[in-house]
N, C-alpha and C positions, 0 to 999 in steps of 0.2 A: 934901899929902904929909906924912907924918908922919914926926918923928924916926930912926925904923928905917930908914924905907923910904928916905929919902935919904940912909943909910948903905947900902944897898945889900939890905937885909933884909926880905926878904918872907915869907906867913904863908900856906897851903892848909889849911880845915879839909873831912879825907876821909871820904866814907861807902863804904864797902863793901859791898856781896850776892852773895848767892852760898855756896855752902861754904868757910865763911871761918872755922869755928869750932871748937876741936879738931882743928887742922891744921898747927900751929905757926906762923900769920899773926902772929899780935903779937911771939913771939921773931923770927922771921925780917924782920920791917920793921924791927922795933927795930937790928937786925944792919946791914940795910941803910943806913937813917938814919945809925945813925953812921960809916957808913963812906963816906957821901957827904956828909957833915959837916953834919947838919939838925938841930937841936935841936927838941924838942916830944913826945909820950906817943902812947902806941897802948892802946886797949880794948876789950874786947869788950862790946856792948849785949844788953838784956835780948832783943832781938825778930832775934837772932842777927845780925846785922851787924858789922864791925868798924870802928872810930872816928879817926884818926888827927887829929893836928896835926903840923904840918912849919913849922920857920920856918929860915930863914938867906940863902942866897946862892941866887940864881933857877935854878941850876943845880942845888948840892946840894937844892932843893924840888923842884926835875923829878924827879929820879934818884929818890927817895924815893917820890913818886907814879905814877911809872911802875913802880916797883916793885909799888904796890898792885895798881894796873891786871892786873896777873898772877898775884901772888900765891903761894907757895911749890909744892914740886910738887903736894902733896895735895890743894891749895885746886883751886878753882871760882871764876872772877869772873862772876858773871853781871853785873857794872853797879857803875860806880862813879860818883859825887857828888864833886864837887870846889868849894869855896867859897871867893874869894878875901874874905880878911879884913886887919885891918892888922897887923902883927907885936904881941906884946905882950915882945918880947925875954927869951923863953924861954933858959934854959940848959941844955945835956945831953939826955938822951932818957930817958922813963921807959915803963913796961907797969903799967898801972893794973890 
């Protein structure tokens, strides 16, 4: 167990598909993230996907990720990718 994680802090790196891009997914994760208190970045990839990291409190990381799972109105999830990783003790949230 590493340092973060037995502060309580865990890490999800998210892949998206779907109609995810030109739909307002990055503002509106980033929206949600911070409002479930997850620090980590949201981007959109060359092969249209969208990108996320999520680290904090196992619950603020759920809420976040379940937010991808769906996606804003416009989006489309066709499938998402979820990868537990170890916190790298990320601060704030960004849109790359």
């Amino acid at each position: 167990m590493t340092d973060a994680e037995s502060k309580g802090r865990c890490r999800r790196h998210v892949f998206v598909t779907g109609l995810v891009q030109n739909v307002w997914f990055r503002a509106t994760t980033a929206k949600h993230a911070v409002q479930a208190g997850a620090d980590g970045w949201v981007r959109n990839l060359p092969d249209g996907r969208v990108e996320a990291v999520f680290e904090g409190s196992s619950e603020a990381v759920r809420k976040a990720v379940d937010f991808c799972s769906r996606g804003p109105e416009l989006a489309r999830v066709d499938r998402i990718e979820v990868i537990e990783e170890n916190p790298e003790n990320l601060e704030g949230f960004k849109i790359r």
